[in-house]
N, C-alpha and C positions, 0 to 999 in steps of 0.2 A: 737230516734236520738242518733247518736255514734260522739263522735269529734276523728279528724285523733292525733293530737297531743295536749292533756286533760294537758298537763303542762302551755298552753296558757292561759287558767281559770284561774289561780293564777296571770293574769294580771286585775283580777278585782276587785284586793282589790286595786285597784287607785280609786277606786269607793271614800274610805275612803278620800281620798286627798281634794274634794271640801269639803265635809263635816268640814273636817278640818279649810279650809281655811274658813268658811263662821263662822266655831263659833271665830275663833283668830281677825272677828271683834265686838266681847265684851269687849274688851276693845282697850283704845287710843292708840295709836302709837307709837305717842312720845307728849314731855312736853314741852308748848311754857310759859316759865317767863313772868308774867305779871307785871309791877311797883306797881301796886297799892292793887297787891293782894300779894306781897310776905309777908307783915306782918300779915297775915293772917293763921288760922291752916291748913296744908293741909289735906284735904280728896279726897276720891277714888272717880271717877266721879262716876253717877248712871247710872245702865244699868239696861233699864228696860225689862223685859221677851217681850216684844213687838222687841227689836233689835234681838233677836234670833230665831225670827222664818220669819222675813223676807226673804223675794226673793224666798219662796220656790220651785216655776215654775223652777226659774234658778240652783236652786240647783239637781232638779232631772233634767232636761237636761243634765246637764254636768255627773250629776251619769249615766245617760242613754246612752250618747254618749260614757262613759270610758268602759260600759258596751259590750256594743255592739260591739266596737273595740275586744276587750277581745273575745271575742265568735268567730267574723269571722275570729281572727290571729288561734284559734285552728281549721279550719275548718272542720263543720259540715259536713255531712254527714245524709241521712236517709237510715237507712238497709232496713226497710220494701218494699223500692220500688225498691231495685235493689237485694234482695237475691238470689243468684244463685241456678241453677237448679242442684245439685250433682250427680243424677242418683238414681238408687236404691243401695242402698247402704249399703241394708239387705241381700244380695247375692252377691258371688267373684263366678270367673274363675279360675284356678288351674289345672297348667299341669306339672304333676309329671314323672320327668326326674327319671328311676331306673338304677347303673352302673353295667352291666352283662359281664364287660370284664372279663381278665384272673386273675389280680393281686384280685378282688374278691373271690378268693377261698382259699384265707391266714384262718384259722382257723374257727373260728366265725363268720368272716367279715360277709358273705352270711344271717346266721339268724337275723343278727345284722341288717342289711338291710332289711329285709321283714319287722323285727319287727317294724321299723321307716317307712315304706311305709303303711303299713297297719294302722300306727296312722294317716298319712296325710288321710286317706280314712275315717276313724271312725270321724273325723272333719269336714267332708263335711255336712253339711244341704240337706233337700226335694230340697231348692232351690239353691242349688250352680251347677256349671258344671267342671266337672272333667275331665282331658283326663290321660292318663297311657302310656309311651312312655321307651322303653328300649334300650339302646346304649350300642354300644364297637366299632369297630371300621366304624359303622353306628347305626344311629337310626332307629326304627321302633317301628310302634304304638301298644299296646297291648290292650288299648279300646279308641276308638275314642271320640268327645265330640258330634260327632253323633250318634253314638251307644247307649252313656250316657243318651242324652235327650230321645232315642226312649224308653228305660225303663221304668220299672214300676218303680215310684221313692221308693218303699220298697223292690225292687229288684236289685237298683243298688250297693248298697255299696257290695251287695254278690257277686255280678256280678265281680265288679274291686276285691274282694279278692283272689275270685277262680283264676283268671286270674294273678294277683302276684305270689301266691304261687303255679302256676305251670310253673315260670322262672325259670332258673337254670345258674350260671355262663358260659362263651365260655372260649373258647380261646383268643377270638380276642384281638386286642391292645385298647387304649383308646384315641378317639377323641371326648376328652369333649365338644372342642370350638364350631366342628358343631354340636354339639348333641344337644347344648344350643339354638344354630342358629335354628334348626329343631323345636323344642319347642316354642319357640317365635313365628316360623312362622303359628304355628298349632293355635295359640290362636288369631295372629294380622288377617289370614283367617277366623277365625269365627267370627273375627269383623265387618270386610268387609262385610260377608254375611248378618249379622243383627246387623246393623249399631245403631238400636233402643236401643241395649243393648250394643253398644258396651263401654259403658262410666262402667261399672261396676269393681272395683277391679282387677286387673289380675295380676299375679304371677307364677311363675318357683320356683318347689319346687325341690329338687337336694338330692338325696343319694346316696351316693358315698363314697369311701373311699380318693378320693382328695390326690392320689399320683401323684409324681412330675414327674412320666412318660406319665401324660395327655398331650395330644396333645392341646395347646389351639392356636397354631396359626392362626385356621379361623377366630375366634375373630376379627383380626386385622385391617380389611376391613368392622368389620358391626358394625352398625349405632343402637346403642342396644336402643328400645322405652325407651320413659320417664316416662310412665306411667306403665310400665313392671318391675317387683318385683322378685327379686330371693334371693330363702329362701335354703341356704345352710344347709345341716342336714348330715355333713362327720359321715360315722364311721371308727374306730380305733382297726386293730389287736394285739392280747397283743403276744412279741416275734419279734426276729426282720428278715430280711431276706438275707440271700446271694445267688448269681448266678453265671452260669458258661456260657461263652459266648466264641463262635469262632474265631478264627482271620482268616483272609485270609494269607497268606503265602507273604512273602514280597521276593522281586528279591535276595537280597542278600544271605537272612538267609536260604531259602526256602531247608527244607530235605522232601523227601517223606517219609522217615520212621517216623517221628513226626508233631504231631499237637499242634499248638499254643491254647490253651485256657486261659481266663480271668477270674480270678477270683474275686466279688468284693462282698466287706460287707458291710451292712448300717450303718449308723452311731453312730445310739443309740445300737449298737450291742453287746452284753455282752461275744459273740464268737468269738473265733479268729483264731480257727482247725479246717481243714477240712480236704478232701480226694476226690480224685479221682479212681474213681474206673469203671470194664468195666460191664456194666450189662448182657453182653450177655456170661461172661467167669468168673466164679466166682475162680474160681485159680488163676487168672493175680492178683496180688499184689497191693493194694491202693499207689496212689502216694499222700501223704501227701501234704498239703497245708497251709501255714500260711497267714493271713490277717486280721491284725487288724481292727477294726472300723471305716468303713466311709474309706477305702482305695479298692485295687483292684492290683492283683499279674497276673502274667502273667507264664503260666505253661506248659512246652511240655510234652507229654502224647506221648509216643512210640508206633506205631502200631504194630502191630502182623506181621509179614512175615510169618507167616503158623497158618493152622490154620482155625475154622470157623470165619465167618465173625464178627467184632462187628461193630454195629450201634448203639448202645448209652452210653453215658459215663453219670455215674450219682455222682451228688455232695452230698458227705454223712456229717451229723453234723449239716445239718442246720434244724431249727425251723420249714419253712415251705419249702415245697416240689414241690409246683406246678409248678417252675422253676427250677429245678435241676437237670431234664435229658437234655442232650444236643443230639441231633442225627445227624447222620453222613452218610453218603451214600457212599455202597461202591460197585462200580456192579461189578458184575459175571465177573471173568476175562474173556474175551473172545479172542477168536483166532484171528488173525488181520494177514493178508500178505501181504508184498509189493513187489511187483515188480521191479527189477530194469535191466533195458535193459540197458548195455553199455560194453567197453571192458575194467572197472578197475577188478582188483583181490581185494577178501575179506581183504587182510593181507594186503593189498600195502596201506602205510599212506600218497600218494601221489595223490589217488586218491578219487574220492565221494562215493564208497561203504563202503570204511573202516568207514566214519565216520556214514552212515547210517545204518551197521550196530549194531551202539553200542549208536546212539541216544533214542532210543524206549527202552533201557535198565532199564534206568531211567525214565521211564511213568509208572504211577501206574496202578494199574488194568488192564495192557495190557499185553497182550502174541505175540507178534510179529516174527513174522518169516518172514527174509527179502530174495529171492531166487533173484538172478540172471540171466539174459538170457543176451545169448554174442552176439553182431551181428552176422545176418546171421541165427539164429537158431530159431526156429517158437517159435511166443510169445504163445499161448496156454493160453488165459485170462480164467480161469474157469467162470461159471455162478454161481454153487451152493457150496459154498459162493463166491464170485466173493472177489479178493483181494481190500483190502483198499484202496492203492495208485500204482500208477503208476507211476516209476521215468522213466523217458526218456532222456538218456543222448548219443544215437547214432542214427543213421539213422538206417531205417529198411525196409524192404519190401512195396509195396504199399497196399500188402493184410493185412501184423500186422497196418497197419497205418490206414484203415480203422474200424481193430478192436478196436484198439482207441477209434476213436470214437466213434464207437459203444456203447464200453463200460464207456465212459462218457456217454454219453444220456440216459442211465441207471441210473443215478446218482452214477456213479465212478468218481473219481479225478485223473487226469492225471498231472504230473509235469513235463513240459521240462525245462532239463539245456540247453541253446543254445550254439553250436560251432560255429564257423567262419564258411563260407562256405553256399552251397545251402542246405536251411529247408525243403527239401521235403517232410521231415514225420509232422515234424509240421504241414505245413500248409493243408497236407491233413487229422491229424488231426481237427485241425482245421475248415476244408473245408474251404479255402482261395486257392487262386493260389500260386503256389510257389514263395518264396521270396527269395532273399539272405541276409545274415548275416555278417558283420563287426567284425572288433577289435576295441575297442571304445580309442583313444588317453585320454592315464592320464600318468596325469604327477605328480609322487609319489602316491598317491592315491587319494580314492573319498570315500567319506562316503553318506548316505543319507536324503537328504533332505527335503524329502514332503512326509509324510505316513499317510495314512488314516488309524485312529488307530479305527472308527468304524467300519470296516471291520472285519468280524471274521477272520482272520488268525494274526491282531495284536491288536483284543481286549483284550486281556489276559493281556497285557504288555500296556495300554494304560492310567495306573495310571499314576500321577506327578509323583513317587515317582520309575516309574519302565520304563518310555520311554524316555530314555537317550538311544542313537543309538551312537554317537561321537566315542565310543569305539571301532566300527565294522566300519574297513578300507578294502576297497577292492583294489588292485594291477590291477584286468584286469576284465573290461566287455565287455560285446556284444551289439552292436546297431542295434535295429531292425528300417528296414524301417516305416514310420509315418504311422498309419492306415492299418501295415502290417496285420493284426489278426481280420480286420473288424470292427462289434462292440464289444467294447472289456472296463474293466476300470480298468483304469491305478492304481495299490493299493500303490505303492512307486514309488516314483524316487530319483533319483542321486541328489547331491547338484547341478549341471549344466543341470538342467531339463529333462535326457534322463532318461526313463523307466528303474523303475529297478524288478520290478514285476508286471506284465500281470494279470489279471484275464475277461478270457471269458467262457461264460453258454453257456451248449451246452446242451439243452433237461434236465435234472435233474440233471444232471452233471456236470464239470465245468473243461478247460483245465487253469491251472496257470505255468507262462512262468516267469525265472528268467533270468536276464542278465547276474547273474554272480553265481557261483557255490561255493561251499564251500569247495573244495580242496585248501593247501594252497598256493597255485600256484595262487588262484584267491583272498583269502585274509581271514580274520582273523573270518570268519561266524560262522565255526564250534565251533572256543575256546571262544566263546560269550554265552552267559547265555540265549540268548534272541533266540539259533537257537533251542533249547527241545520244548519250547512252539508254536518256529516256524510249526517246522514238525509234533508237535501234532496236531496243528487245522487243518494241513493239511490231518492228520489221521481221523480224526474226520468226514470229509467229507459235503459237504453244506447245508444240512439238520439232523446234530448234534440234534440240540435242546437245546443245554449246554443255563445253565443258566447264564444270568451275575454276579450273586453274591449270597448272602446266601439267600436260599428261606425260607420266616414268612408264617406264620397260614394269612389266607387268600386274600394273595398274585399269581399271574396265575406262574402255573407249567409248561416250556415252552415243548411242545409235539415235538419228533423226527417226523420227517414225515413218514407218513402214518401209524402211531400209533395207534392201535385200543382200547384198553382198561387201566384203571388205577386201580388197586387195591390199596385199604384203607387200611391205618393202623388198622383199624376196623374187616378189615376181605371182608368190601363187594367191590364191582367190579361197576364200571361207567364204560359202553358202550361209546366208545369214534365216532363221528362223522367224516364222512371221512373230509379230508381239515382242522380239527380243530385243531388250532396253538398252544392253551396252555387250561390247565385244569385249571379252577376257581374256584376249589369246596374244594379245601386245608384248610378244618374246626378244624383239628387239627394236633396236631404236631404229625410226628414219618416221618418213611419211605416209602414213595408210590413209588410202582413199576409200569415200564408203559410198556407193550407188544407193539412192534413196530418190524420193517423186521430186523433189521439187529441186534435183540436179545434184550433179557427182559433189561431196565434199570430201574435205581431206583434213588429216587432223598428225600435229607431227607430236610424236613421243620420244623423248628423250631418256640419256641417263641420270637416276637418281643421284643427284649433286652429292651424295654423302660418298661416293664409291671414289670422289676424285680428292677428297681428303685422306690419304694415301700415307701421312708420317706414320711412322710405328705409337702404336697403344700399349706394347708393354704389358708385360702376364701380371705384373702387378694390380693390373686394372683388374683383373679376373678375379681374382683372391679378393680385393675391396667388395666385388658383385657377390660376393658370398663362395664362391668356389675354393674346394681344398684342395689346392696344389701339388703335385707331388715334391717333397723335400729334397735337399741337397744329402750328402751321405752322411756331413756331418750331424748335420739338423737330425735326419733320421734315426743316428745311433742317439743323442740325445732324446728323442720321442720313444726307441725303444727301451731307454732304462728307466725313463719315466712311468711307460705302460709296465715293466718289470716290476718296479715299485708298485706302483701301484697293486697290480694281482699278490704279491705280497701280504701286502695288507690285508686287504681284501680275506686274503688266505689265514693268514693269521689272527683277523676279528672274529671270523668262522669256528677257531678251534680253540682259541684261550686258553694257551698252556700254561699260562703264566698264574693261572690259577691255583692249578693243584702243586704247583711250585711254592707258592706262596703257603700255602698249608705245611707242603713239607717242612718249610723254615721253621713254620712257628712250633712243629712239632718238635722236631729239633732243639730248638732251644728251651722247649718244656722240660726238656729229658736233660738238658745242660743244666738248667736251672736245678734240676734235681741232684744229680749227682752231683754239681758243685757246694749244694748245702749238704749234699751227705759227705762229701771230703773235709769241708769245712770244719766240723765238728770239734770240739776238743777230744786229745786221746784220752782213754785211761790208765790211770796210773798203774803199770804193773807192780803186781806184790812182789816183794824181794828187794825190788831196786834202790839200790844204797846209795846215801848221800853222798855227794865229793866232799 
C-alpha cells in the first residue's frame, strides 16, 4: 500500500489528544469550600490506579476513529493491483538522422560526423532496432529497420558501419525540418505495423553540424509524437567561414560590363581580407575585399570585353573553401539577325530602325546584325540560320506575307508595328481576314495600364523594385478592331483598356503586335530602361528556356526546346528526351552546357547561399520547432517523479480507498457515541451502603 499524500499520517498524532484527555481526569477540576471542613488540613484527594485505566473500550474508539480519519484524508492506494504494464523496456528504436549536405565539408566536420554516428551504432544491443537515414536537401534511407531485423544480429552493427562510411558529403542545401519529419515517420510506420512492440523507447538521433542555414520550416505544421526523443549530437568546425554570392542586377544600377557580388563573413571570424579573383585568367588582378565579422560588402567585379571566357570567380583568404567559387554562365556569342522591313533610314533618329539598331548593342553575349529590307523589295527569310526577329513595320507583298508566317510556325518571331490604314500583311500573317487600323484619340498621352508581367517578354522587369511603367508616355497609338488577330492574348494594355501588345502562336512560333512604336513621334519607349529587356525577350524567341533566376545545386535547369543533351561539369553527357522541359539532375555546382538547334548554351548553378551561413543554430532552435528533446539527467529524474506522481493518482482515483475508510470512521464513532452514553450514565445506588 502507497498513500497519495503521506503528510496526512501526521494527522494521527490526534490519536495522542483522547489519551490525553482521559488521564486529566486524575485529578478534580475544581474546589467546592465546604463550612465545616475548612478548619481542617488540606490534602490532595486519592486517585486510585483503578480511575486511570477506566473506559478503555472508549478510549481506543476515539484513538481508532482519529486513526482512521488520518489514513483516509492521505488516501491510500494499492500498487500491487493496478501496476502498469511499461513494455519491454530492455530494448529502444533508434533512427539515426546523418547531415550529408554541402556546409558538411568545412574541415573535419565529415570525420567528426562518422565518428559520432558510428558511436550511436556501437550502443545498439542484439535487441534494439536501428534504422540509418541521410539527408540534405531530401532524406533517404541507408539501412532500413527492415533490413536491420532481417540480419544476422552479429552481422548488423558491420552491416550499418560499412554502410556510414561509404557516405560522403553532396552538394545539396539543408532541410532539417523534413529530414526530422521523414525520421519520425520511419519509426511511427513500424509501429503501426507491430503495434505489439510498438510501446518500446523510440528516439531520433541527429548529426549534424546544426548551422543556421537549416531549413526547419516544415516543422511548423507537424504534430511532433510525445513519446518520440530527439538526441541532438551537433559537430563543430574549428575556423570560421566567408562567401561570395551573386546579385541580380537592379533597373537602375544595372552595367553589363560588372557583376554585383556579396560578400559576407561569419561572425566569430578572426578574418576580415579577402580577394576576388577570376579562376579561369590567372593575369586578371584580385580585387581586394574588406568585411569584418558577422557583416557582408557588396563588390562589382568588371568582366572582361575580350578575351577567353570566365565562369568562376573564386574567394581567396578564407578558412574553408567549399563555398568560395561562385560561377557564372556565359554563352558563346552567337550571331543573331534581325530583320527589319519598313521605309526608315539607319541614321534618321525619327524613325524605328535608328533606335533598333543600337538597342542589341548593349545585350551581352549577342552579335547582332540588324539588315533592312525597303518596301517593295523580296524579304528573302533565310532558313539556315533563319534570323531572330522580324520587325514589320510596312506593308509587303502577299507572297513576303506568307513568308511570315511561314517563318513564325517555324518558331521565328515576328513583330508588327501597326500603321493607320488597311493590315493586309498582318493579317495574312496572321491568317485573319484583313482588317483595318485606326489612330486611337489621346489626349496628351497614355501610359500602360494592365501587363502581364508573367509573360516572358515582361518577366525580366516584373520585380517590385523594377515594374514601374508611369515613366513610358506614349503621344499616338493604333486601335485594332476587337478579336481582329483571332485567338490571340492580350500581354498589355493602355490605361483605357485598348490593346497595347498582341501576342498570337502560330505553330512554334508566335506573331507580337504593338499598337504603338517607339519612334519618338509615338512616345518616350525607346529612352526607357525597360525597352533593352524589351526587345531582348523578344530576341530570345518562345522557346528561350532563360531561367527565372539564379540556378542552385539541385534545382531543374529550364531546357531550350528541342534540346538534346546536357553536358556535366564533370565531363559526362545526359542524353536529354525529346519534349523534356528542364534537366533535374544539377548534383553539383559549375557550368552545364545544353546542345539545343539554335546553338550550344550553358547555364551556370551554383551553391544554395543558405549552406554558407555556417554559425551554429543551437538545439534550442529544435525544441522552439516543436521537437522533444532528450533531457539532461537532472531534468529527467525530475520528469520521472513527475510521470510517478502522476500514475499515482491516476492509480488512486481508480480505487478510492478512502472511501470505505471514511465509513469505517463514522462507524466507529457510532459505537463511541454509544458506549460513551452508556458509561455516562448515573450508578445505582447500592442497598446497604451507609452513610459517612
Amino acid at each position: 500500500m502507497s498513500f497519495l499524500t503521506p503528510f496526512f499520517i501526521l494527522g494521527g498524532l490526534a490519536v495522542a489528544a483522547p489519551i490525553l484527555f482521559h488521564l486529566i481526569r486524575r485529578t478534580t477540576r475544581s474546589e467546592m469550600p465546604f463550612s465545616s471542613l475548612i478548619f481542617l488540613a488540606p490534602s490532595p484527594p486519592r486517585v486510585t490506579r483503578r480511575s486511570r485505566l477506566e473506559h478503555w473500550p472508549l478510549l481506543l474508539l476515539r484513538a481508532a476513529a482519529l486513526a482512521i480519519l488520518a489514513a483516509a484524508f492521505a488516501r491510500p492506494f494499492l500498487r500491487q493491483t493496478a501496476a502498469q504494464d511499461l513494455g519491454d523496456v530492455g530494448r529502444s528504436r533508434t533512427a539515426l538522422l546523418i547531415d550529408v549536405s554541402a556546409s558538411m565539408r568545412r574541415g573535419t566536420l565529415w570525420s567528426k560526423a562518422v565518428a559520432k554516428a558510428l558511436e550511436v551504432v556501437a550502443g545498439c544491443g542484439p535487441q534494439d532496432e536501428l534504422a540509418v537515414l541521410a539527408f540534405d536537401a531530401s532524406s533517404r534511407p541507408v539501412l532500413g529497420f527492415a533490413e536491420w531485423a532481417s540480419l544476422d544480429p552479429a552481422q548488423r552493427q558491420a552491416a550499418a558501419r560499412s554502410r556510414i562510411e561509404a557516405l560522403a558529403p553532396s552538394w545539396g542545401a539543408t532541410r532539417l525540418g523534413q529530414a526530422l519529419i521523414d525520421a519520425a515517420g520511419a519509426i511511427e510506420d513500424l509501429g503501426d505495423a507491430a503495434r505489439a512492440s510498438a510501446r518500446v523507447p523510440r528516439r531520433i538521433v541527429l548529426v549534424s553540424d546544426l548551422q543556421q542555414g537549416s531549413r526547419l520550416d516544415a516543422l511548423g505544421d507537424f504534430d511532433w509524437p510525445s513519446d518520440l526523443e530527439l538526441d541532438a549530437r551537433p559537430v563543430a568546425a574549428e575556423g570560421s567561414n566567408a562567401a561570395a554570392e551573386w546579385l541580380a542586377p537592379s533597373d537602375d544600377d544595372a552595367r553589363p560590363d560588372a557583376l554585383r557580388v556579396r560578400v559576407s563573413n561569419d561572425p566569430n571570424s578572426k578574418r576580415e581580407s579577402f580577394s576576388l579573383s577570376w579562376v579561369d585568367d590567372k593575369e586578371a588582378r584580385p580585387i581586394p575585399v574588406y568585411v569584418p565579422p558577422g557583416e557582408s560588402r557588396v563588390v562589382r567585379v568588371p568582366r572582361p570585353t575580350a578575351g577567353p571566357a570566365r565562369t568562376a570567380l573564386r574567394l581567396e583568404g578564407d578558412a574553408h573553401s567549399f563555398d568560395d567559387v561562385l560561377y557564372l554562365a556565359a554563352d558563346p556569342e552567337q550571331p543573331a539577325t534581325v530583320l527589319f522591313v519598313g521605309p526608315d533610314e539607319p541614321d534618321d533618329p525619327e524613325g524605328l530602325l535608328y533606335y533598333l539598331g543600337r538597342v542589341f548593342d548593349a545585350a551581352p553575349g549577342r552579335a547582332v546584325k540588324v539588315e533592312r529590307r525597303a518596301p517593295g523589295s523580296p524579304l528573302a527569310i533565310a532558313a539556315d540560320p533563319p534570323p531572330a526577329l522580324v520587325v514589320l513595320a510596312a506593308e509587303t507583298s502577299p507572297g513576303d506575307a506568307a513568308s511570315l508566317a511561314e517563318f513564325a510556325k517555324r518558331g521565328g518571331t515576328v513583330l508588327a508595328v501597326v500603321a493607320a490604314g488597311r493590315a493586309a500583311t498582318l493579317a495574312a500573317a496572321a491568317e485573319v481576314p484583313a482588317f483595318d487600323v485606326v489612330d486611337a484619340e489621346v489626349r496628351g498621352d497614355a501610359m500602360l495600364g494592365e501587363i502581364a508581367f508573367d509573360h516572358p517578354l515582361f518577366a525580366s522587369v516584373s520585380a517590385p523594385q523594377f515594374n514601374d511603367f508611369t515613366k513610358i508616355r506614349f503621344r499616338r497609338y493604333r486601335r485594332l478592331p476587337a478579336d481582329a488577330l483571332g485567338e490571340a492574348r492580350v500581354v498589355a494594355r493602355f490605361e483605357n483598356g485598348d490593346p497595347a501588345v498582341i501576342e498570337k502562336r502560330l505553330g512554334k512560333g508566335r506573331l507580337v503586335v504593338f499598337a504603338s512604336g517607339w519612334k519618338p513621334a509615338d512616345g518616350w519607349l525607346a529612352r526607357s530602361s525597360k525597352f533593352v529587356p524589351l526587345m531582348s525577350a523578344l530576341l530570345d524567341g518562345p522557346g528561350s528556356g532563360e531561367a527565372a533566376g539564379p540556378l542552385l545545386v539541385g534545382g531543374p535547369i529550364p531546357l531550350p526546346e528541342g534540346a538534346v543533351a546536357v553536358h556535366k561539369p564533370d565531363g559526362s553527357t545526359v542524353r536529354v528526351e525529346p519534349g523534356t522541359a528542364a534537366f533535374r539532375a544539377a548534383e553539383a555546382p559549375g557550368v552545364y552546357g545544353v546542345d539545343a538547334p539554335g546553338g550550344p548554351r550553358r547555364f551556370a548553378v551554383n551553391l544554395d547561399p543558405l549552406e554558407s551561413r555556417t554559425a551554429p543554430l543551437g538545439v534550442e532552435a529544435l525544441e522552439q520547432a516543436g521537437c522533444r528533446l532528450v533531457r539532461s539527467e537532472a531534468s529527467a529524474e525530475v520528469e520521472r517523479e513527475a510521470t510517478r506522481q502522476l500514475q499515482n493518482a491516476e492509480l488512486e482515483g481508480r480505487q478510492k480507498l478512502w472511501r470505505p475508510l471514511i465509513l469505517l470512521a463514522i462507524a466507529v464513532l457510532i459505537v463511541e457515541t454509544w458506549l460513551a452514553g452508556r458509561l455516562g450514565r448515573a450508578r445505582p445506588i447500592q442497598a446497604g451502603a451507609s452513610a459517612p
